[in-house]
N, C-alpha and C positions, 0 to 999 in steps of 0.2 A: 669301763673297758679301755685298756692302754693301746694295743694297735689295730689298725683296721681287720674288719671280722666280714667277711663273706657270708651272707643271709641266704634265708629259703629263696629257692627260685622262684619267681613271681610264676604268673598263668601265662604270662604269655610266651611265645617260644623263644628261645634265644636272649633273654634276657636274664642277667642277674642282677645284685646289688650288693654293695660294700660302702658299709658303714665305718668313718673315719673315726678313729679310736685318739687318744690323747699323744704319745708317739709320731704318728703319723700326722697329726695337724702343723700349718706352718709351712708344709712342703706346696712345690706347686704342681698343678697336676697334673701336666708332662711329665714331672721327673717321681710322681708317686706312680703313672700307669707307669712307666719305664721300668719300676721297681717290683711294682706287683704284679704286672704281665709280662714279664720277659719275652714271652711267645708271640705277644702282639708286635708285628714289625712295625716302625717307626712311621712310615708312609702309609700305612692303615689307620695305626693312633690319631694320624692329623684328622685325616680324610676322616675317620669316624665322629671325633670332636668337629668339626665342619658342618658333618651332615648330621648333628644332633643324636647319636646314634650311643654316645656319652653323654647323659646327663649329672647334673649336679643339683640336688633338691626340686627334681621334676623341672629345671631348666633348661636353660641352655648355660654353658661352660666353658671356659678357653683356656688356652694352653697354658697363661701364665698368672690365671686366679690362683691364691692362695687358700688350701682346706682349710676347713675350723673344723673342731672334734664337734662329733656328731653328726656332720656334712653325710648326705647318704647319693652315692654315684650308681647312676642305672644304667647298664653297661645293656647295649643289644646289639651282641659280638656272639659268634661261632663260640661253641665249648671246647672246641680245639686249642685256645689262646688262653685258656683258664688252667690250664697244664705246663708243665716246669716243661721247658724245651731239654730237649737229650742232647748228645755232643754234635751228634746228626743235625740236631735242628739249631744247632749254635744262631746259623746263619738270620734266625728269623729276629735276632736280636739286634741286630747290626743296622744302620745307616749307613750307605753304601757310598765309600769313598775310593774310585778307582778312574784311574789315568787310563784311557784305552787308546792303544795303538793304530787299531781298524778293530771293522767289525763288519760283519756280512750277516746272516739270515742263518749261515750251519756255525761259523767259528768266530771266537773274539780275541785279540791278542793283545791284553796287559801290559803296562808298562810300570812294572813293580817299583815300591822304595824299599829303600836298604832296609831293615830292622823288619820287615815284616815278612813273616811265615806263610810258606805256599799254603800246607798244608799243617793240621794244628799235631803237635808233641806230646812229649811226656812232662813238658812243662805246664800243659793247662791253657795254654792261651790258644784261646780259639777268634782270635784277631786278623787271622788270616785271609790271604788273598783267595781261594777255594771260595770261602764265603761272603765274601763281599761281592764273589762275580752270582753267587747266589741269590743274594739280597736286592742285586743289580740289574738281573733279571727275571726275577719274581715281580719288582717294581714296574718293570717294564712290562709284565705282561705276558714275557717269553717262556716263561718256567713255570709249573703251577705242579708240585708234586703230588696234588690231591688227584691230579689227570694223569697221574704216571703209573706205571708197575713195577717199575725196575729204575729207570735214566735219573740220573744227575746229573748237569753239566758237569765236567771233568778236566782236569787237566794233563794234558800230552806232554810234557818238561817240567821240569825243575829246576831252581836254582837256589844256590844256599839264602837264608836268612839276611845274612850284612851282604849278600851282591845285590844291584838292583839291576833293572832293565826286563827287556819282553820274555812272556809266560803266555807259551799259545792254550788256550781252552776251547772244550766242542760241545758245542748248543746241542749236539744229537747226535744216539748213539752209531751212526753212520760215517760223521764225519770224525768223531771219536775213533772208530776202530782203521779207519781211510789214516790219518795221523799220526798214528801206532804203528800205523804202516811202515811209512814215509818216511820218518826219523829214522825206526828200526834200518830199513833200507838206505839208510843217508841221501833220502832224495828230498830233505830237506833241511838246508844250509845255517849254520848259527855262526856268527861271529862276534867277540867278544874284544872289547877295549879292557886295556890294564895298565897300570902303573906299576915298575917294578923297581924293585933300589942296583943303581949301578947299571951297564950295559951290557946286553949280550953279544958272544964274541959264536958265531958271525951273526952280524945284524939282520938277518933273516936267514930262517931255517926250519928243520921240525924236530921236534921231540918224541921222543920214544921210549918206553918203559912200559913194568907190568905194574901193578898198583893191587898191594892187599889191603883189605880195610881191619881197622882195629876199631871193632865194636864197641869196647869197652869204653876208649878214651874216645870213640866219635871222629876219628883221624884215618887217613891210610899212609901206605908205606910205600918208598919206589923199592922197586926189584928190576934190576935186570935182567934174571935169569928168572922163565915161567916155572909155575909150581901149582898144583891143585887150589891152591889159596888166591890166585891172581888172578886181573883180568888187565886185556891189552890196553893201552892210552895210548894217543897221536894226536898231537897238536903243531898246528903249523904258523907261524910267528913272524910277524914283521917289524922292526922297528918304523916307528913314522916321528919322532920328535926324539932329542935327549937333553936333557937343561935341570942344572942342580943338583945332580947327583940322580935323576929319575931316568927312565925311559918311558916314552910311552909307545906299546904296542898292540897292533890288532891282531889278535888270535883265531884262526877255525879252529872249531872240534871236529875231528875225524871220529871222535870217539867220543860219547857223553858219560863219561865217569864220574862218581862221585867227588868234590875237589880234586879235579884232575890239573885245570890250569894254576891252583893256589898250590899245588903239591911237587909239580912238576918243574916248575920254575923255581920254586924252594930250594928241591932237589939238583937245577942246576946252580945254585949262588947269589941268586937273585929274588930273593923273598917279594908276596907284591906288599906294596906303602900296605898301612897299618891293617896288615893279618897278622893279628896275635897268634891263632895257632901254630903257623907254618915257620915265622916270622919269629923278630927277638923285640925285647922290649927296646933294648937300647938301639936297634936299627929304626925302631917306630916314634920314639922320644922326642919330642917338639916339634911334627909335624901337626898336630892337631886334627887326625884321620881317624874318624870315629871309625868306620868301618871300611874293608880293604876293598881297595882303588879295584874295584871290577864291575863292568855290566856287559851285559846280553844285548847288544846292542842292534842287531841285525840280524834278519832272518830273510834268507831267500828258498821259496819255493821252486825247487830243480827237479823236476818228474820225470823219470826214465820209462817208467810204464802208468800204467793209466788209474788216475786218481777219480772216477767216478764223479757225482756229485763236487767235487772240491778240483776238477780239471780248469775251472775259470781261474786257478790262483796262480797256472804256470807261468812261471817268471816272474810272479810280482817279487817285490822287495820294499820291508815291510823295516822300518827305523826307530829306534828309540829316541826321545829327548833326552837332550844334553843331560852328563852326570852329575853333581855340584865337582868331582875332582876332574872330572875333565876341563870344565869352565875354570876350576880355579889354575889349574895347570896353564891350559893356554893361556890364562889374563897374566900367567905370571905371580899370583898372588898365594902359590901352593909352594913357603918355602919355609924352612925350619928355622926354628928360632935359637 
């Protein structure tokens, strides 16, 4: 037999076994359960190999033995984790690596890096922050879908891919729908840092435009003039630094549009540092700006009427850690070559 083959179920409940095939020998057996149970989350693997609950030839077994072919692992795990996870259940695959901002008992607020997906695409990667805050609280204890009917923690905002910074999410569907609220109502406040090329003229102000999106290429449009196709953008702008040909300033959203602050600063002559969409290559060229100079950096809860359950968060004001281009900005050390 070349790879490992899954046998009759023994007598007793919940247990099977898988016989290491020729293929399969060599690995260690972390990264073979990693392989062959995908469904199994990472933090039950351990904990199960711990509590003997994985054995290896009627043993006991550790994370970093290597199989021999013929090796036969007595697994006495749930049959739920013997099943290929669906995109749904991406999450149960994940080790959860997530920077949190706060977190209370209803809501937690992420402090995203650049390069990672809220939520997963048409590209397949389900690497996402959605499920890691999944993985992160299933660990924890807090989330247990098998108790659920309906709820997944969830996310309230968005931010593209290459921006990073805070991503509020709600432990329950109360403080979920409280949230959905709030934003919608703009009673609660996002301010974003950005780097943009050259300076705006006047160095504080606000932006106005309609914004269609072009589905096809994944981009939107400015319009000044409304049309069934458009929706309103407003952004309000300050400068706070200029050095090197940059500026750096801090943005509200009045409005949460899709690339609304990457489009609309484009649209006035001021591309931000390295957005290749919006942006040109030759304005981006030896900077060394993987992804464009933007994060979500702040978030203040402003309630004009009554947020239920989620009323303890009026006035907090909630911060992201420093961006690597804001640090390299201020140290000075964000110049072109």
């Amino acid at each position: 037999m070349e790879t490992a083959e899954i046998l009759e179920e023994s007598g007793e409940a919940d247990m099977r076994e898988i016989r290491i095939g020729k293929n399969d020998a060599g690995q260690r057996v972390d990264h073979f359960l990693m392989k062959a149970l995908p469904a199994l989350p990472p933090s039950l693997r351990q904990k199960y190999l711990r509590l003997k609950r994985i054995k290896r030839n009627g043993g006991r077994c550790h994370p970093e033995d290597r199989l021999l072919e013929g090796d036969v692992l007595a697994l006495y795990i749930g049959d739920e984790f013997f099943e290929r996870p669906t995109a749904e259940e991406a999450w149960r695959t994940i080790t959860p690596r997530l920077t949190v901002a706060y977190e209370d008992e209803n809501i937690l607020i992420a402090d995203k890096r650049a390069g990672m997906l809220v939520h997963s695409d048409d590209s397949g990667d389900e690497n996402t922050l959605i499920n890691h805050i999944k993985a992160y609280l299933y660990e924890k204890g807090e989330w247990d879908p098998s108790c659920e009917q309906s709820f997944v923690p969830a996310l309230a905002n968005r931010i593209d891919r290459n921006t990073c910074g805070l991503v509020l999410a709600a432990k329950n569907a109360e403080a979920l729908r409280i949230l959905n609220e709030k934003i919608r109502n703009r009673e609660i406040r996002k301010y974003y840092y950005c780097l943009i090329h050259g300076t705006m003229s006047p160095a504080n102000g606000r932006l106005d435009a309609y914004l269609e999106r072009d589905f096809a290429k994944k981009t939107v449009r400015i319009r000044q003039e409304k049309n069934a196709e458009t929706r309103s953008a407003a952004t309000v702008y300050r400068t706070l630094a200029v050095k090197d040909g940059l500026s750096l300033l801090e943005c509200e959203l009045l409005t949460g549009r899709t690339h609304q602050i990457r489009a609309q600063f484009a649209a006035a002559g001021h591309p931000l540092l390295g957005d290749g969409k919006y942006g040109t290559n030759e304005q981006n060229r030896g900077w060394r700006q993987r992804f464009q100079a933007l994060q979500s950096h702040r978030i203040v809860f402003d309630f004009k009427t009554d947020a239920g359950i989620l009323a303890y968060l009026q006035g907090a004001c909630i911060e992201a850690g420093d961006a690597d281009f804001l640090r390299a900005f201020q140290e000075g050390t964000l110049r072109r070559r």
